[in-house]
N, C-alpha and C positions, 0 to 999 in steps of 0.2 A: 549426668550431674557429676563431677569433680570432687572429693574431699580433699579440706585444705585443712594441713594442720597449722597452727600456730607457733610461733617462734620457739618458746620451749618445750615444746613437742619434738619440733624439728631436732631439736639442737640435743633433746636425749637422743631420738633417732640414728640422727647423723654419729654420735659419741660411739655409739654402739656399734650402730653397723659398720663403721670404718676399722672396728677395731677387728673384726675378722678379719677386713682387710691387710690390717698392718701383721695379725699371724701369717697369713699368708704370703706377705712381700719378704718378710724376715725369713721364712725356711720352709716353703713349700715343695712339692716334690715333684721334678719337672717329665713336660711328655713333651713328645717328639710331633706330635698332631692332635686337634682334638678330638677326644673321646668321650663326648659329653651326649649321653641319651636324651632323649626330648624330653626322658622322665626324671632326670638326674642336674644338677647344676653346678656349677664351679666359680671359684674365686679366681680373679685375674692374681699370676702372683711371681714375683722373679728371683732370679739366683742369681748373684756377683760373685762368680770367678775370680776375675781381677780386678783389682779398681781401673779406671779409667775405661774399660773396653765394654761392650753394648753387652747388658746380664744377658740372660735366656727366661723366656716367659716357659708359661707350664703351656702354650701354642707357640708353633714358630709361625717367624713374616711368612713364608708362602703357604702357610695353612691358613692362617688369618685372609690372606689376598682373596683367595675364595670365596670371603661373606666381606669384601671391599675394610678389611677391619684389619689397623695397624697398632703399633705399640713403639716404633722407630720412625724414622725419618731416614733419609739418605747419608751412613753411616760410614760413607768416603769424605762427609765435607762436617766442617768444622760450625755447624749451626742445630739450636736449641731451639727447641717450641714450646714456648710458657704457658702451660694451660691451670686454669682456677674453677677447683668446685666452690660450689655455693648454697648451700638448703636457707640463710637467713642473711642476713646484714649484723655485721657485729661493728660498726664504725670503725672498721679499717681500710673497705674496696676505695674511697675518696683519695687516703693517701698514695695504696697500691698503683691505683690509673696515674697519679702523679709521680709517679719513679718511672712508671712504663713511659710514658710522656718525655721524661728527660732523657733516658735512654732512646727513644726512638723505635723502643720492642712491643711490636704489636703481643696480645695476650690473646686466648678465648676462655672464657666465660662460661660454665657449663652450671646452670642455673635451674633451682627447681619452682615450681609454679609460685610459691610463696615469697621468694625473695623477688620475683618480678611485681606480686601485687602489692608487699611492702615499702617495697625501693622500687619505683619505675624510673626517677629522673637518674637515681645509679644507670640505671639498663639504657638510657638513652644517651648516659653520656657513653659508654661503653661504645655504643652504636657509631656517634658521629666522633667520636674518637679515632677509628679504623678497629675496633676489636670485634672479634667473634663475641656473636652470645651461642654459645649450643646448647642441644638438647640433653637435660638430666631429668626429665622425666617431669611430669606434672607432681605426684607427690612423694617421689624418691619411693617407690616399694621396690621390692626381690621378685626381677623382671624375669629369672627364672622359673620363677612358681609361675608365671602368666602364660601356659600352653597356649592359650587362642590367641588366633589375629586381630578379635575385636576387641580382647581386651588391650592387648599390646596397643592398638592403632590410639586406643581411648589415653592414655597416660603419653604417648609422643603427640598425638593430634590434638590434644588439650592444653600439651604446653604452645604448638604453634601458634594456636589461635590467640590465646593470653598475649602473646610475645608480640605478635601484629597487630593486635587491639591496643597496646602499649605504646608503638613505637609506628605504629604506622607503615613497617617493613616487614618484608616475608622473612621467617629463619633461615639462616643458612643450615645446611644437611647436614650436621657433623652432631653424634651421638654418644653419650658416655653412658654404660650401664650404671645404674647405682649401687654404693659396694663395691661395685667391681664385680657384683654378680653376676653370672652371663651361663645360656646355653647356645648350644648349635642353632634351635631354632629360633632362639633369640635373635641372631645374628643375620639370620635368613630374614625375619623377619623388615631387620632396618634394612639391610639392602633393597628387597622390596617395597621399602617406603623412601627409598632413594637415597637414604642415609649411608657415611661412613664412619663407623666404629672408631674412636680413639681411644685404647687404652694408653698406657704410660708406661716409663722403659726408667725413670726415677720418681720415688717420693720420697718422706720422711713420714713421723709422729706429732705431725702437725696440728690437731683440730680439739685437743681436749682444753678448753679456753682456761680450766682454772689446774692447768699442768702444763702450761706451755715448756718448753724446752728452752736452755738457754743460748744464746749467741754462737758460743762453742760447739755446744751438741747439734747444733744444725749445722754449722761452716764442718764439723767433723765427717758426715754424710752427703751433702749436698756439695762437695769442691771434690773429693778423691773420686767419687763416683760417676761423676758429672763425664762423658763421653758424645762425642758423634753421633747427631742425628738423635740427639735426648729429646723426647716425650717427656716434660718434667711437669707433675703432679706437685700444686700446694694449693691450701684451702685460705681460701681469703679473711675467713675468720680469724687468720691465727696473727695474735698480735707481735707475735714474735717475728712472722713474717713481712710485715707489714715492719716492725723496727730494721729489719739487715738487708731487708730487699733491694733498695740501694747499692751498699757495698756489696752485696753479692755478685749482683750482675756487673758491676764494677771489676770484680774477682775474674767472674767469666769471660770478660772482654779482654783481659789480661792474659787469660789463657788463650787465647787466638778465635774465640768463639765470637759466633755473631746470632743473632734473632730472627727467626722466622715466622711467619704466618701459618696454620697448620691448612690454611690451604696448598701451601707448597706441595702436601704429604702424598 
């Protein structure tokens, strides 16, 4: 059996837990490979060097390679991978699909059990749209604390099944820890369930609905940072996203950037 929390449940959940998150992507302290004990866990987190050039994660890509788990894309060509978490529906994914729509930039979707059984005709239009929906767990917990396989299997196998009851279609394999929280055998563990690992290589301070950030403070992080083969992280909830999202990717195309699927990756 499944616990399903409710919309504002989630939505404290989500507040919170991102917000380690966002310590982390602001000034965490970088390694070289990962060093994370089966007993121990970590937040996904990066350092900007320069602007415009790929940060560094506290993993690098060929550490990551190893448990099939990215955070970049191919960092010689000039294309971005739009990826959206999701723990609830805040009446903004209808507008978002319709900007990705006019732009012609497929998204994925990384969705937890609750906004599939709130919103299912969202998830299906996502589907025959061309977007990814991926896996962010059945009810977003600290998949580092989960040592077992059976538990692990229980919170990705429960989103599958929800997502195919939904839409009639098997998930595609592509996994975002929640939080950003992740250990080594976490990682082992999706690869063994055939899964690959997305982290992200840009975000923002996207997700507190009643402190969204303004037009500027987003276009201030999101255009100088914006590099090669971007993993780019924003939450669908946020309505400020859902207001620039348009011009931005408008920005980005401007900049010689084009859209990809993170099936590319």
């Amino acid at each position: 059996m499944y616990v399903i929390f409710g919309k504002k449940t989630i939505a404290a959940l989500l507040s919170a837990a991102v917000l380690l998150t966002a310590v982390v992507v602001s000034g965490a302290g970088i390694r070289d490979s990962l060093s994370v004990s089966t007993a121990a866990d970590a937040n996904w987190g990066l350092s900007y060097p320069r602007e415009g050039e790929t940060p560094t994660g506290n993993a690098g890509a060929q550490e990551l390679k190893k448990y099939n788990a990215v955070f970049t894309g191919d960092t010689s060509k000039k294309r971005i991978y739009l990826t959206f978490d999701a723990g609830y529906e805040n009446g903004c994914t209808a507008d978002i699909l319709d900007v990705l729509k006019k732009h012609n930039a497929p998204g994925a979707f990384f969705l937890v059990g609750n906004f599939i059984e709130t919103s299912p005709e969202l998830v299906k239009r996502m589907v025959s749209e061309g977007h990814i929906v991926g896996n962010h767990t059945m009810t977003h917990p600290d998949m580092s604390q989960i040592a077992d396989e059976k538990g692990f299997r229980s919170e990705i196998e429960g989103l599958e099944e929800l997502f195919e009851k939904t839409t009639g279609t098997s998930m595609k394999k592509f996994y975002r820890p929640p939080r950003g929280k992740y250990s080594e055998d976490n990682l082992a563990m999706a690869k063994k369930l055939g899964y690959k690992t997305v982290f992200w290589s840009l975000a923002y301070v996207d997700w507190y609905n009643d402190d969204q950030p303004t037009k500027e403070e987003a276009f201030e992080k999101l255009i100088p940072r914006i590099h090669n083969g971007a993993i780019v992280l924003l939450h669908s909830t946020s309505e400020t996203n859902r207001n620039i999202l348009d011009e931005l990717l408008t920005k980005w195309e401007s900049m010689g950037y084009s859209f990809g699927s993170i099936e590319e990756l």
